[in-house]
N, C-alpha and C positions, 0 to 999 in steps of 0.2 A: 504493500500500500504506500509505503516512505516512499517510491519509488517513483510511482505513476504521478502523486501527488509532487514530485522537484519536477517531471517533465512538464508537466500542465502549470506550473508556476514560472519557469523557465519560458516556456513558449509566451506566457504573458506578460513577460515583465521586463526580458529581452530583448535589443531588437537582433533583428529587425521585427520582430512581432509587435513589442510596445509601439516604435512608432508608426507602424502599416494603422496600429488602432487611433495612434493620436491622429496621425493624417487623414482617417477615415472619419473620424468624428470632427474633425474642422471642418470637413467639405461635408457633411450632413447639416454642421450650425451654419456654412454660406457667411455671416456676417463679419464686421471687422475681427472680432477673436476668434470666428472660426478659422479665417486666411493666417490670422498669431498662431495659433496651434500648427497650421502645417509649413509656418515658415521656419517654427521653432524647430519639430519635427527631423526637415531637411536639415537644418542646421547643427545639431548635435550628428545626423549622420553623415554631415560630412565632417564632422571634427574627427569622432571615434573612427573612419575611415583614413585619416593622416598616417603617415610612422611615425610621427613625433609626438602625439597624444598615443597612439597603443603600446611605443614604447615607453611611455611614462606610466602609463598604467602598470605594465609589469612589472617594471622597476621598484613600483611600489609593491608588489608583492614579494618580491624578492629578497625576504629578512634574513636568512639565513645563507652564509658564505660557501663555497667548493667545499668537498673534504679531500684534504689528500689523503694518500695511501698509509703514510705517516701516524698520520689520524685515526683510520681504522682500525691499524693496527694493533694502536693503542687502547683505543675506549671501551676493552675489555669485552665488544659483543659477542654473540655467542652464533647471530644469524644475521642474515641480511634480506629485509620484507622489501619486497618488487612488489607495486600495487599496478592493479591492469589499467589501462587504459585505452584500451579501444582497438577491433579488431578491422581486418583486410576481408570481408566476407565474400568467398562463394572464388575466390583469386583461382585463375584460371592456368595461372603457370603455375601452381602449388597445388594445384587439384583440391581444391577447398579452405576452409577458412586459417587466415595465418594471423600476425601480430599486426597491427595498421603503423604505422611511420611514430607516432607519438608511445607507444607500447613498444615499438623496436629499442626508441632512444631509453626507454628507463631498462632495459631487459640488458642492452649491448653494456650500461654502467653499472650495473649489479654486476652483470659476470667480468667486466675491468676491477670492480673490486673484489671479489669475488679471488681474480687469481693473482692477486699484489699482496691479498690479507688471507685468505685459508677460507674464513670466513664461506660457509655454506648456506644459501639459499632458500628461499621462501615464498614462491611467486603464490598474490591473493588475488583472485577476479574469478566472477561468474560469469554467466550467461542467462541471455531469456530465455524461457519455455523449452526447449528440446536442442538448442546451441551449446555446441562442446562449449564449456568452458574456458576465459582465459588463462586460468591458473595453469590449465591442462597443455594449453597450445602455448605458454612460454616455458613451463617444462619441458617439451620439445625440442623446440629452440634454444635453451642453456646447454640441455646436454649432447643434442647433436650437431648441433654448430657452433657451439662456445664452448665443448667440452668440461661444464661447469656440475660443480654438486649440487643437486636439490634436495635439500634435509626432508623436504614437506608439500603440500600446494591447500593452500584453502579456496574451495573451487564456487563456493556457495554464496559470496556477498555479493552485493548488486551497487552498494555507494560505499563512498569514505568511508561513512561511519560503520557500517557493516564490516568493512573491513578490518578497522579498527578491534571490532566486539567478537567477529567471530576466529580472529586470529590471534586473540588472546585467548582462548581457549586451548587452540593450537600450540602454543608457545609453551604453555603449561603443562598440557599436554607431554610434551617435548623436554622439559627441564630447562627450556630457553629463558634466559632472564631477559638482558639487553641486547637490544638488536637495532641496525643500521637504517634505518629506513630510507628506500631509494624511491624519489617522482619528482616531477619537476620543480623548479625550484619554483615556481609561479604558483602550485598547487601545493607546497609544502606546509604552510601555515596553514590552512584545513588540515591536513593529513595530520601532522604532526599532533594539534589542538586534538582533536579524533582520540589518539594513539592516547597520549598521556591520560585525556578522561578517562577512558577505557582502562588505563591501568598500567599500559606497556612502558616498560623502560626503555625509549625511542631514542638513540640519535641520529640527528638530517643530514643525510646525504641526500643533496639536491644534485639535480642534472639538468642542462640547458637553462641558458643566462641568457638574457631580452640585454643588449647593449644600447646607448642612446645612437643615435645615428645622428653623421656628420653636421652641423647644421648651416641649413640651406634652402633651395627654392622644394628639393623632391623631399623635403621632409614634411611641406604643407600639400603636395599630392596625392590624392586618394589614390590605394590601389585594395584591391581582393585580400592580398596577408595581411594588410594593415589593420582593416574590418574585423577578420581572422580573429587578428591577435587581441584586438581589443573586447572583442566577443569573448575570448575565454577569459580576460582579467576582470571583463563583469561578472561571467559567472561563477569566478572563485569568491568577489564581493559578497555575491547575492547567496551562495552556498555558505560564505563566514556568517553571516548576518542567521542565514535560516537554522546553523547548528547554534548561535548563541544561544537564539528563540528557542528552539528545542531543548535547550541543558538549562 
């Protein structure tokens, strides 16, 4: 139900869906604030469409620094949690569903640390209804194309916070105390907030850093990744905001 209930919240309160609703409803009122509504509208879509506004947004998510290997090494973990992130369905040179580009990059950093630190593995993601699992399909991929250990997979959560609840079970399970936690650095402060409620003795190994881009005339030019990018630092916003509300 958590589930259905983030996408139908997502879809309304994001854009492009928020503003398709504000601009729909400006052109229903017709009058002076109706034409205010969808000038406003276009106008945040085209800021959030810049690289210079989506990389400031991610930036701002981005509280927590690299780990080196150094690092790992060190902070006594016992595991290292890969959370899913989104799969390549139905991939036709794979003959079925594989990891999508954003689930490749946290998968490719776990097994980098992985063989710097000893440190064995822990991939958490599910799937909808009758869809292998992602925990399942980056076990796959650690061990036959990274050559990596996987201590475990927790194949059953469907968000953060699931992942969170049901992979401390897991860990317990396991005798696992502290473990490494590997996702983007953008998604980290959900994840992490997640982890420690939950209980876990989490430390953030983040992956992929949003740098500011040079500045210039193409940093006020809208383009497709720009939109992208700022789409996902909303909805780390809007998912920090709806876990506060929730705990």
């Amino acid at each position: 139900m958590e589930w259905e209930l983030t996408r139908l919240m997502e879809a309304l309160l994001l854009p492009p869906g928020s503003l398709l609703l504000v601009i729909a409803t400006g052109a229903w009122i017709g009058n002076r604030a109706g034409r205010g509504m969808i000038f406003a509208a276009l106008a945040v879509f085209y800021l959030i469409s810049t690289p210079y506004v989506a990389s400031r947004l991610l930036q701002g998510l981005q509280t927590h620094p690299a780990l080196s290997p150094e690092q790992a090494r060190s902070s006594a973990s016992q595991a290292i949690i890969v959370l899913g992130g989104g799969r390549y369905p139905n991939a036709p040179e794979y003959g079925g569903d594989t990891l999508g580009h954003e689930l490749l990059e946290r998968v490719r950093y776990a097994a980098w640390l992985h063989h710097r630190s000893g440190i064995p593995i822990i991939p958490s993601g599910g799937g909808e209804d009758d869809e292998i699992a992602e925990a399942v399909l980056m076990r796959e991929v650690l061990e036959q194309e990274y050559a990596a250990e996987v201590l475990a997979i927790e194949a059953a959560s469907r968000t953060t916070r699931e992942n969170a609840l049901l992979t401390k079970h897991l860990l317990e399970s396991h005798g696992v105390g502290r473990v490494l936690l590997v996702t983007h650095s953008w998604h980290m402060p959900r994840a992490l907030r997640s982890f420690r409620t939950a209980g876990v003795d989490a430390v953030p190994a983040p992956t992929i850093f949003s740098t500011l881009p040079e500045h210039g005339l193409r940093d006020w030019l809208p383009s497709a990744q720009a939109a992208a990018g700022s789409s996902v630092a909303l909805h780390e916003l809007l998912g920090m905001l709806w876990y506060r509300f929730r705990n």
